[in-house]
C-alpha positions in Angstrom: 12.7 25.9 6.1 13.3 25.6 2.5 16.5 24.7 0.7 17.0 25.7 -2.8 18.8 22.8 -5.4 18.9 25.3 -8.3 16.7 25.3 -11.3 16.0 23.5 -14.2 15.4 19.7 -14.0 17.1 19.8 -10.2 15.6 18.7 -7.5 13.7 22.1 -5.3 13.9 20.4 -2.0 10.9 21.6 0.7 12.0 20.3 3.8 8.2 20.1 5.8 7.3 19.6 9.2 5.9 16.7 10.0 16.8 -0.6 -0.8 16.0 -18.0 -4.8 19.6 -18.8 -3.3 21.7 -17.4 -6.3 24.5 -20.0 -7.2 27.7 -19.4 -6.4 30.0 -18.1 -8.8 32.8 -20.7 -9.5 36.4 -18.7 -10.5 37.0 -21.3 -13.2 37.5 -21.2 -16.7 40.2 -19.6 -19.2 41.4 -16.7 -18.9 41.1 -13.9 -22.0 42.2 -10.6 -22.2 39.7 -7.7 -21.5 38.4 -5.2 -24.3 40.6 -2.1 -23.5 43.0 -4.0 -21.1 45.2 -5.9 -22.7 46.8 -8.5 -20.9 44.2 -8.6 -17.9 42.1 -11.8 -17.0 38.7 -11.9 -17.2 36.9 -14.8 -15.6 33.9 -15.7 -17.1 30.7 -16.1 -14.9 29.4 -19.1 -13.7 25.4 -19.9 -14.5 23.1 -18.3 -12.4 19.9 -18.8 -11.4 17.1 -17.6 -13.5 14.6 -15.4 -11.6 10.9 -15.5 -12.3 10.7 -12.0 -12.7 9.9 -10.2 -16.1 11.0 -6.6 -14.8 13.3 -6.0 -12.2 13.3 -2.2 -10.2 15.5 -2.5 -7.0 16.9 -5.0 -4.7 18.5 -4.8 -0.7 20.1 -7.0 1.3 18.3 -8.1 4.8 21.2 -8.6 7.1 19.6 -9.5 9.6 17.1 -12.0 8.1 19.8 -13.1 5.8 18.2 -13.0 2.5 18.1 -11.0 -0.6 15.1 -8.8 -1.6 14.3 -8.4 -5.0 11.1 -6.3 -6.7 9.7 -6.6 -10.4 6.5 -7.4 -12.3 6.2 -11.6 -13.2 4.4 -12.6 -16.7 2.2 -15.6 -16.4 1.2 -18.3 -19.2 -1.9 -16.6 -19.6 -0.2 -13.3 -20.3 -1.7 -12.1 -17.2 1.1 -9.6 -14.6 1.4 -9.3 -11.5 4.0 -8.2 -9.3 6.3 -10.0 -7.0 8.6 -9.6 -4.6 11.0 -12.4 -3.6 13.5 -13.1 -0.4 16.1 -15.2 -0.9 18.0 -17.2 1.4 21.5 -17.0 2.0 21.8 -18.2 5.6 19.8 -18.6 8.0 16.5 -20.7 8.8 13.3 -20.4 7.2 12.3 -21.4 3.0 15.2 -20.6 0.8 12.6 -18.4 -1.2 9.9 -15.9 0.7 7.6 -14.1 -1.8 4.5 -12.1 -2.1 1.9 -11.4 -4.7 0.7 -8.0 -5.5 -1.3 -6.1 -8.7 1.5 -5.2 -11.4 3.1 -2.8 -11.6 5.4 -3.3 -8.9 8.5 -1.0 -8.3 10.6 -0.7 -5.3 11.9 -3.0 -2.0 13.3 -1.8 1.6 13.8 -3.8 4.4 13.7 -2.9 8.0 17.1 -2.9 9.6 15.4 -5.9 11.8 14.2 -7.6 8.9 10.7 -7.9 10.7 9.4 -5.6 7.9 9.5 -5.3 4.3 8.3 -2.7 1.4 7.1 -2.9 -1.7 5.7 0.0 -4.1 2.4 -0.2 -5.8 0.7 2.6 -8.0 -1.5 4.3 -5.1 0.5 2.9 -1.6 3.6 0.8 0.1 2.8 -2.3 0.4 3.8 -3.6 3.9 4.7 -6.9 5.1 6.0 -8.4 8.2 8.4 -11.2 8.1 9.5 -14.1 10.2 11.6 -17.0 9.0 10.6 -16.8 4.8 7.0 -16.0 5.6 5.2 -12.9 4.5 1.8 -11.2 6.2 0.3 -8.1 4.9 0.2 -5.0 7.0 -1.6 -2.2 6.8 -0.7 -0.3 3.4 1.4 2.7 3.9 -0.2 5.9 2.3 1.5 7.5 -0.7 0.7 9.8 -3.7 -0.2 8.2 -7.1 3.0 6.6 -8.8 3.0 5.6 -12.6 6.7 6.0 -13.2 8.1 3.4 -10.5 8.6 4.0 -7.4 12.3 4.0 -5.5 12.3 3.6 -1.7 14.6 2.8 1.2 15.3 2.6 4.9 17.5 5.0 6.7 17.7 6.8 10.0 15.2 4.7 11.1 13.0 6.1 8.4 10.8 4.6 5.0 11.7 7.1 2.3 10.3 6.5 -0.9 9.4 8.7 -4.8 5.7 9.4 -6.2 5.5 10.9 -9.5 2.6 10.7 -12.3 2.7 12.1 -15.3 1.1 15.4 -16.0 0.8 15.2 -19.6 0.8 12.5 -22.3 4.7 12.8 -22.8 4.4 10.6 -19.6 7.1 9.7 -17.2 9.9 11.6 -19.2 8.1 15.3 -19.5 9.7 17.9 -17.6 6.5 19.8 -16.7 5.6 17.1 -14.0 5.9 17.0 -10.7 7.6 14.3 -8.4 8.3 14.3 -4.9 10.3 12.4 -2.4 7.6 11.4 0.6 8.4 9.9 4.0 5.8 7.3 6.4 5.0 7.9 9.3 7.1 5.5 12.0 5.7 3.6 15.2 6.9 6.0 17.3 4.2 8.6 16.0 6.7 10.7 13.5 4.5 12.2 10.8 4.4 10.9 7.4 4.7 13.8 4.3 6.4 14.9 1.4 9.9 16.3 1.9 10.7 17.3 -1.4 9.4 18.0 -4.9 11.1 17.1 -8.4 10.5 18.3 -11.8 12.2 14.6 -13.0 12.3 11.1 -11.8 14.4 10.8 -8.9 16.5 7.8 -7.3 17.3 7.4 -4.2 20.4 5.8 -2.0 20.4 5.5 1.8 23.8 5.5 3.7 25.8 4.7 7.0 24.3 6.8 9.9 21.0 8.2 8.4 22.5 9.5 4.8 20.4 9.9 1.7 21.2 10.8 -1.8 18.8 11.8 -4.0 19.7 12.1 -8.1 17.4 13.3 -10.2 17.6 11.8 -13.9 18.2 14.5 -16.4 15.9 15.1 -19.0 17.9 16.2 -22.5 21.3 15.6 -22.7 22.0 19.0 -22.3 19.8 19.1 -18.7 22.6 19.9 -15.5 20.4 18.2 -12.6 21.9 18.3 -9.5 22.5 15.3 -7.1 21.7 15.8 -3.0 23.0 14.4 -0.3 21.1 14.9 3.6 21.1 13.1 6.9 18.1 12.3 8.4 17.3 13.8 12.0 15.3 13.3 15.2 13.1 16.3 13.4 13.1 18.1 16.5 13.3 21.1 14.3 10.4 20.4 12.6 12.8 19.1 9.4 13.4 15.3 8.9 16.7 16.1 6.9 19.6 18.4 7.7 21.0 19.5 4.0 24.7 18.8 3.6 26.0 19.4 0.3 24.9 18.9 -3.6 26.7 18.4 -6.7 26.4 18.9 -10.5 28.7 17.2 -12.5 28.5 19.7 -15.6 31.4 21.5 -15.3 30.7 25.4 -15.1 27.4 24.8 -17.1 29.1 23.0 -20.1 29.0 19.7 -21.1 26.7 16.9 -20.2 25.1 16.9 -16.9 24.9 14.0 -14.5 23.6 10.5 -16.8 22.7 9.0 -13.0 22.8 4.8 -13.1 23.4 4.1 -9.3 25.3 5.3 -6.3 26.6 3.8 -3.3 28.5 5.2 0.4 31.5 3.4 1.3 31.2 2.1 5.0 32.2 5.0 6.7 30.1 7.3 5.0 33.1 9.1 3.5 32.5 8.6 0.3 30.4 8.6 -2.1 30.5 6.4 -5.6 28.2 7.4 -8.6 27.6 5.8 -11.7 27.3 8.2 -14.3 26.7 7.2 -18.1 29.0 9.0 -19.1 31.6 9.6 -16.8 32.1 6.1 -15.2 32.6 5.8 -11.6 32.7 9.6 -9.7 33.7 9.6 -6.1 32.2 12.3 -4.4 32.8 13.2 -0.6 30.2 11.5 1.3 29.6 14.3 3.8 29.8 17.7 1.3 29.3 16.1 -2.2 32.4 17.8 -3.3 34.9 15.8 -5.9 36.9 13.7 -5.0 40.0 11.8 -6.9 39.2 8.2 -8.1 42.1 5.8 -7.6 40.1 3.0 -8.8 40.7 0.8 -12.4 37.7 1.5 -14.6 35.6 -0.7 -16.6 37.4 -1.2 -19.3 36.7 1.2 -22.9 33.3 0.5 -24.1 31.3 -0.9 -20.9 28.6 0.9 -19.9 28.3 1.8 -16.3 25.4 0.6 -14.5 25.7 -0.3 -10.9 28.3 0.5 -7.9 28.8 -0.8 -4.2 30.9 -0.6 -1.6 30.6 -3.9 1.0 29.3 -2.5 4.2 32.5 -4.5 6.3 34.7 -1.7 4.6 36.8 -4.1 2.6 35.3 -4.4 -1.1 34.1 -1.9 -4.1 32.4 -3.4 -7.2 31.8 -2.1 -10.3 29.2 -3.1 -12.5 28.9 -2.5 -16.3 27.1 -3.8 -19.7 29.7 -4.8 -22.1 29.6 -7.3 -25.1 32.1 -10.3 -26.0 34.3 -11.2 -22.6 34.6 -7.7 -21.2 34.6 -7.7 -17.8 31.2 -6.3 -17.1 31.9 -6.1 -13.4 35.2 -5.7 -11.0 35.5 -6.1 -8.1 38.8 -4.6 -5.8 39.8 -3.6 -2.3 38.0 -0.7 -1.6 41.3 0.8 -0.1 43.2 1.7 -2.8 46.4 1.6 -1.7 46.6 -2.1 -1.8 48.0 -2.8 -5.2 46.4 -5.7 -6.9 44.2 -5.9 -10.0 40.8 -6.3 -9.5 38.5 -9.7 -10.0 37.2 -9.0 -13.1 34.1 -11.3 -14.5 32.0 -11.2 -17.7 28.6 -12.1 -18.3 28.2 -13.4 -21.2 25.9 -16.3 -21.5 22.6 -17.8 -22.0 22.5 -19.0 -18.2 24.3 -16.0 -16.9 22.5 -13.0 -18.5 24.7 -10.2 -20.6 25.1 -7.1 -18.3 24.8 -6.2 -14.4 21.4 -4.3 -14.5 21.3 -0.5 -13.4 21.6 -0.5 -9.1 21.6 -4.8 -9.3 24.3 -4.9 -7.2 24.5 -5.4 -3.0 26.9 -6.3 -0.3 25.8 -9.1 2.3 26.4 -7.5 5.6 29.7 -9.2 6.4 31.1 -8.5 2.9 31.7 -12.0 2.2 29.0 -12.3 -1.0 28.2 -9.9 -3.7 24.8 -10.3 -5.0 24.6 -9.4 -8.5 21.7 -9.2 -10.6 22.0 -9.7 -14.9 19.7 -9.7 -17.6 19.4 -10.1 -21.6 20.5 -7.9 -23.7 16.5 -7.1 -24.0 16.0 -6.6 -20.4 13.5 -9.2 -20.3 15.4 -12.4 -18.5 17.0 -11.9 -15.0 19.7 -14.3 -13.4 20.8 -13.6 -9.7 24.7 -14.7 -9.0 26.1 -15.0 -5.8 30.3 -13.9 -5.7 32.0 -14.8 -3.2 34.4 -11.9 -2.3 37.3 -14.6 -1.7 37.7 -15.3 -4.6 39.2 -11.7 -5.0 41.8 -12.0 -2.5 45.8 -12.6 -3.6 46.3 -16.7 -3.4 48.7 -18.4 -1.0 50.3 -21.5 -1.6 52.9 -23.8 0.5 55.8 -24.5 -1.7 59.2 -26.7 -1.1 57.5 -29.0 1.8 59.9 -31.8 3.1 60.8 -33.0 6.0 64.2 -35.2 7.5 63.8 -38.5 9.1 60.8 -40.2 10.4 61.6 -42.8 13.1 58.7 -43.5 15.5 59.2 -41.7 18.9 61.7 -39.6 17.7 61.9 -35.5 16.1 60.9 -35.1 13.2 61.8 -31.5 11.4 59.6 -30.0 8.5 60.4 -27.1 6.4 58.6 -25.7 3.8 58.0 -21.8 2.8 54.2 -19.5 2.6 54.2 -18.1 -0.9 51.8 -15.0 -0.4 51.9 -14.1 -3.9 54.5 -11.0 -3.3 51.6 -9.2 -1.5 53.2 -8.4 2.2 50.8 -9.7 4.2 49.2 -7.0 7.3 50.3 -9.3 10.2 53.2 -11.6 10.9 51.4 -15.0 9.4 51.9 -18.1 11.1 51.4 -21.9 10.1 48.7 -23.6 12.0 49.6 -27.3 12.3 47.4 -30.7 13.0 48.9 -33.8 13.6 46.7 -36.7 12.4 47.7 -40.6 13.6 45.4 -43.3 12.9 42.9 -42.2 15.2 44.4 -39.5 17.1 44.3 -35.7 16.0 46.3 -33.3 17.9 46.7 -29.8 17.4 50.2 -28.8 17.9 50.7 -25.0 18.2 51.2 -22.7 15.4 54.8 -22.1 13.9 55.4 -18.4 12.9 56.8 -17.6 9.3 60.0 -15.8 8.5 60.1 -12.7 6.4 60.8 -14.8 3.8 57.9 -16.9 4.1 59.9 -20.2 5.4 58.7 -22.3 8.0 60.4 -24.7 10.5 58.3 -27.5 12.4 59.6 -29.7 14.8 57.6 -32.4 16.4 58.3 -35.7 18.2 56.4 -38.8 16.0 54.1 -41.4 18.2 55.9 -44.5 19.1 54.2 -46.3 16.9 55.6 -46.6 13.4 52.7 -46.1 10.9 51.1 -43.3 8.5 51.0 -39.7 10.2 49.9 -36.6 8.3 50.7 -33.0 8.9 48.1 -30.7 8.0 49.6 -27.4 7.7 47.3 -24.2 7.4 47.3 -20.8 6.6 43.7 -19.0 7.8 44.6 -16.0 5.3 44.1 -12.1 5.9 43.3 -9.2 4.7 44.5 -9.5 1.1 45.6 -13.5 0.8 43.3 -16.2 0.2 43.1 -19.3 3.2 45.7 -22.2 2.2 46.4 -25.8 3.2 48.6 -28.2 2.9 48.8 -32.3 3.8 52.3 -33.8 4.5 52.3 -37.5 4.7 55.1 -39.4 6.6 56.0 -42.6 6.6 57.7 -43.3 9.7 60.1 -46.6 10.8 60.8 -48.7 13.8 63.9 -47.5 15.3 66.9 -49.8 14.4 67.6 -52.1 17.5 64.1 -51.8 18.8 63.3 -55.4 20.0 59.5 -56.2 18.6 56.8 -57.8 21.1 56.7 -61.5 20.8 60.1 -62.4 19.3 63.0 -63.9 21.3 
């Protein structure tokens, strides 16, 4: 079975037979106004941690092992490279950094959805690992075809996809008359290993929610229409490892500028589909037929390149990553359902011990979509920093306001009030006031006290019979769209008048 892609630089796809614990981003800082969006914060980025890389290809996020992967070529003193491919920890047991050394150049990392097996590309094979707890073992190498433009791969429907491409002529990696391919190993199971499609260009790759896989071919003149695929791989049954479902050119009727791809990522549902295109910004294409789609999202602001785009696989987050200058927001980060009105996190890199831009596909997801791994660099693409975001830090803050409370006399009620400010979101559920009651030694839990529409509270409580110090810690666990809160109460409470005291007469 053959599918056509169209000519030119697109991709003409033969379907044969047979993707060092960052530090954590601290929301801190003054505010300034973005370039092209007046009166929006930026935040600017905390430090990050320097990576010993020179180059930087591709990164993915092990879920299961809990680490970050990330593939490039490390310079030693003696000027000697090499290349190297780093874990780093996030959770989890094991060395915060797993790494392996392999000949330079290096390009390309997937993971296996178990995290018992990782890939790296190399100029003639995959590289193949297994992994336990930080520690790398070579494999047998995985046979490819010769690769002197850098190699892409990743892991979907239970497959190891990767690109092979040498050039054919001494215009190298960039000359149109060569020819690429998109290849596929063989599994455990005994599914064969081949090519399943050629390219006349370089070509990236994206894997997706229940076996998708985008391929986007870079374009070759400015003036070059290539067309961007998107397939699910199958049992291959058939005798075809992907089932064809839709491709795209962004040129519109043949004029203008094709697709400038930078990175692409499926939401978590495999709906959607968001490109970054250099010179369109974000597009949002329907995940399942590649056909446009409207893009409620706010943009990078005016003059930041797009380079990176990623949807958190829990469903709840889209990023946006971008090269600026100054304190443009060179990445934002919002709900990834739109319909939640709040103004994205926006944060700019712009430092000697935070890089200058979010590199081109340096952005990931953890699993649960509580971090956002971002990778930056220099403005000469020699220096790399990893940051970890946490994706709270995004959500609308909550707050207890006006907390008082009446009388305190031991062994009698007491009544607090106070009121939830949600920050004018409404929140999805009814919240409700989780409450501990701390006495010298004794903690009790007492149970939680629901929240009126207008975010006040009422607590009523009887005090121990011992006058003293009690606090009232008062909670809010957050939601969908607020940020956790808590709040401490200290009362003072008395003897009741006319209580006769032990001892006295």
């Amino acid at each position: 079975m053959k599918k056509s892609l169209g000519r030119g630089s697109g991709l003409t796809a033969v379907l044969l037979a047979g993707a060092l614990a960052g530090s954590t981003m601290a929301v801190t800082g003054t505010a300034s106004a973005a370039s092209g969006a007046a009166a929006v914060a930026v935040v600017p980025a905390g430090p990050g941690r320097e990576l010993s890389t020179a180059s930087f290809t591709q990164m993915t996020v092990d879920d299961a092992g809990r680490r970050v992967w990330i593939a490039g070529d490390r310079v030693h003193p003696d000027g000697s490279r090499r290349g190297e491919v780093i874990g780093v920890l996030y959770g989890g047991a094991g060395p915060a950094v797993a790494s392996a050394d392999m000949s330079a150049p290096l390009s390309g990392v997937a993971v296996d959805p178990t995290g018992s097996k990782v890939y790296a590309g190399q100029s003639d094979h995959i590289a193949n690992y297994s992994h336990e707890n930080g520690s790398l073992h070579p494999l047998d190498p995985i046979p490819a075809p010769a690769d002197d433009c850098g190699r892409e791969l990743v892991h979907t429907g239970g497959r190891l996809f990767f690109t092979s491409r040498a050039p054919a002529s001494p215009e190298g990696c960039d000359d149109p008359v060569g020819i690429g391919s998109v290849g596929v190993a063989a599994t455990a199971d005994g599914d064969g290993a081949g090519e399943v499609m050629y390219s006349y260009t370089r070509v990236h790759l994206e894997g997706g929610p229940g076996g998708l896989l985008v391929t986007a071919p870079e374009r070759w003149s400015p003036t070059d229409d290539p067309d961007l695929g998107i397939y699910r791989v199958t049992d291959g049954a058939d005798g075809n490892v992907l089932e064809f479902l839709g491709e795209r050119r962004f040129a519109e009727g043949g004029t203008g500028p094709g697709m400038d791809f930078r990175d692409a990522d499926f939401s978590a549902d495999g709906s959607v589909l968001a490109v970054a295109d250099g010179v369109r910004g974000t597009v949002l294409l329907g995940g399942q037929d590649a056909r446009f789609l409207d893009n409620p999202y706010a943009p990078l602001p005016e003059g930041v390149a797009p380079t990176a785009v990623a949807f958190s696989p829990d469903g709840k987050w889209f990023a946006q990553g971008g090269a600026g200058s100054g304190d443009a927001a060179d990445l934002t980060l919002a709900f990834a359902d739109p319909s939640v009105e709040r103004q994205p996190l926006r944060i700019a890199f712009d430092d000697e011990d935070a890089g200058r831009r979010v590199v081109p596909r340096g952005m990931e997801f953890s699993g649960d979509g509580e971090q956002l791994f971002v990778v930056t660099s220099d403005h000469e693409g020699t220096k790399f920093w990893l940051h970890t975001i946490q994706t709270r830090e995004a959500l609308a803050p909550s707050s207890f306001v006006d907390v008082a409370h009446g009388p305190a006399i031991a062994g009698k009620p007491i009544r607090v009030t106070g009121r939830l400010d949600l920050d004018g979101l409404a929140p999805i559920e009814a919240p409700q006031v989780t409450v501990q009651r701390m006495a010298g030694p004794d903690v009790t839990d007492l149970p939680p006290v629901p929240v009126a529409e207008d975010g006040t509270f009422v607590l009523e409580d009887i005090l121990p019979d011992r006058a003293g110090d009690v606090f009232y810690v008062l909670g809010y666990a957050g939601d969908e769209v607020h940020y956790r809160a808590e709040h401490w109460l200290h009362v003072s409470t008395a003897e009741a008048s006319g209580t006769v005291t032990r001892g006295r007469r």
